[in-house]
C-alpha positions in Angstrom: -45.5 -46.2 6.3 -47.6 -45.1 3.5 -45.6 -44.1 0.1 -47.3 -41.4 -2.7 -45.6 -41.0 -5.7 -46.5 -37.3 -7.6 -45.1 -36.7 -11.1 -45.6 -33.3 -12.6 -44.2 -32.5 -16.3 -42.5 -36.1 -16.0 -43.8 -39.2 -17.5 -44.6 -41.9 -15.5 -42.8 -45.4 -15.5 -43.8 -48.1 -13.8 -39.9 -48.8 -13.5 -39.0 -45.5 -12.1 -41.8 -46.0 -9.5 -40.7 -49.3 -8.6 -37.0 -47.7 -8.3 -38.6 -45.3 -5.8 -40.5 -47.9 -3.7 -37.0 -50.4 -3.3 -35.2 -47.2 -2.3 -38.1 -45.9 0.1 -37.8 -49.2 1.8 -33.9 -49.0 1.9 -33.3 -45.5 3.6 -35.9 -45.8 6.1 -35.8 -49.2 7.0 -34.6 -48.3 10.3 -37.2 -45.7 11.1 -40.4 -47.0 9.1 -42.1 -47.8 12.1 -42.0 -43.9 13.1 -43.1 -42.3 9.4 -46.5 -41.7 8.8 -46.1 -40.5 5.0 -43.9 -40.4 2.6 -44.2 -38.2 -0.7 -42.2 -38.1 -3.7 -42.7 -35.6 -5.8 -40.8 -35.5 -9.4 -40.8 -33.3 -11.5 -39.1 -32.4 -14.9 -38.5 -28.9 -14.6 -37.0 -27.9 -18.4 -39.3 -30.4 -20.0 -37.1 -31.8 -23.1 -35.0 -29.2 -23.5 -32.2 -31.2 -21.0 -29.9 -30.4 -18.2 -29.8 -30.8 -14.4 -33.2 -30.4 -14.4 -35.0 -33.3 -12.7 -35.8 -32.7 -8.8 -37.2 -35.2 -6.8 -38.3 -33.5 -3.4 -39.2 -35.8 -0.5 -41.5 -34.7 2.3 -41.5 -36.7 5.6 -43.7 -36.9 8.0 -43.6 -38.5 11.4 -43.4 -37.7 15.4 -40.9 -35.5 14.6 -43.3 -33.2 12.2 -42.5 -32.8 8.6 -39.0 -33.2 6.8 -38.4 -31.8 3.5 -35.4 -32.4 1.0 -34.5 -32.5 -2.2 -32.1 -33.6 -5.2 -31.5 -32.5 -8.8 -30.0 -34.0 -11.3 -29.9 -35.4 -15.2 -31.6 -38.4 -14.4 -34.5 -39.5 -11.8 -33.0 -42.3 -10.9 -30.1 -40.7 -9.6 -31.9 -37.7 -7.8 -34.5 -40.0 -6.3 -31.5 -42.3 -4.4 -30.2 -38.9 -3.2 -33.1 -37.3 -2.3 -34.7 -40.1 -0.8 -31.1 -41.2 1.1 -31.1 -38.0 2.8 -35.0 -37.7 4.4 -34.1 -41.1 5.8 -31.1 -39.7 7.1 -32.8 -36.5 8.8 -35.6 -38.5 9.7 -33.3 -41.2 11.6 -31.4 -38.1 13.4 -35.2 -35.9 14.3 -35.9 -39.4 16.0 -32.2 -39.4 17.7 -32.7 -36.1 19.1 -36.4 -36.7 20.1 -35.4 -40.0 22.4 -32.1 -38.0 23.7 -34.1 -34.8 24.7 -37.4 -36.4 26.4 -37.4 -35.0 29.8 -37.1 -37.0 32.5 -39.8 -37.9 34.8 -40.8 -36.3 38.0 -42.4 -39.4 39.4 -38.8 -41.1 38.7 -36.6 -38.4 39.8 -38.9 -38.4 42.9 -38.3 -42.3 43.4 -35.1 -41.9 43.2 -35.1 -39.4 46.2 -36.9 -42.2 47.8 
């Protein structure tokens, strides 16, 4: 599972990317064998003037093609733990669905006839 951090009109911090990476590992530890790429994108939308205006959009990708969400909110720390907590969320249920809806086999429908 690779993991790409992209800041736009936001400052970096070496804290908030570390925040990022432990809550990466968190939400998809049960699917990080699936994901191809994760990336984070933050971005200050206002700039200083304040407000709900931080978004963190996280975009996916895996066997199940590409998953997009996103959170807002005064702080990046918050809206990356919400963002990031629902992709490995939908991730988790695109793999459910892929395992539950794989057609059976011919070859073992056909055994099974004998």
């Amino acid at each position: 599972m690779k993991l790409e951090i992209r800041w736009k009109g936001a400052r970096r911090s070496e804290a908030l990317s570390q925040h990022v990476h432990d809550r990466a590992r968190c939400a998809f530890r049960p699917s990080a064998d699936q994901v191809r790429l994760i990336v984070v994108r933050l971005e200050d939308m206002n700039g200083p003037k304040g407000g709900v205006d931080k978004r963190c959009a996280v975009e996916v990708v895996g066997p199940f093609g590409v998953r997009i969400t996103e959170a807002r909110d005064v702080d990046f720390y918050v809206a990356a733990g919400r963002a990031l907590e629902m992709a490995g969320r939908s991730a988790l249920r695109a793999l459910d669905r892929r395992v539950e809806h794989e057609p059976t086999s011919i070859r073992t429908f056909s055994r099974e006839l004998g």
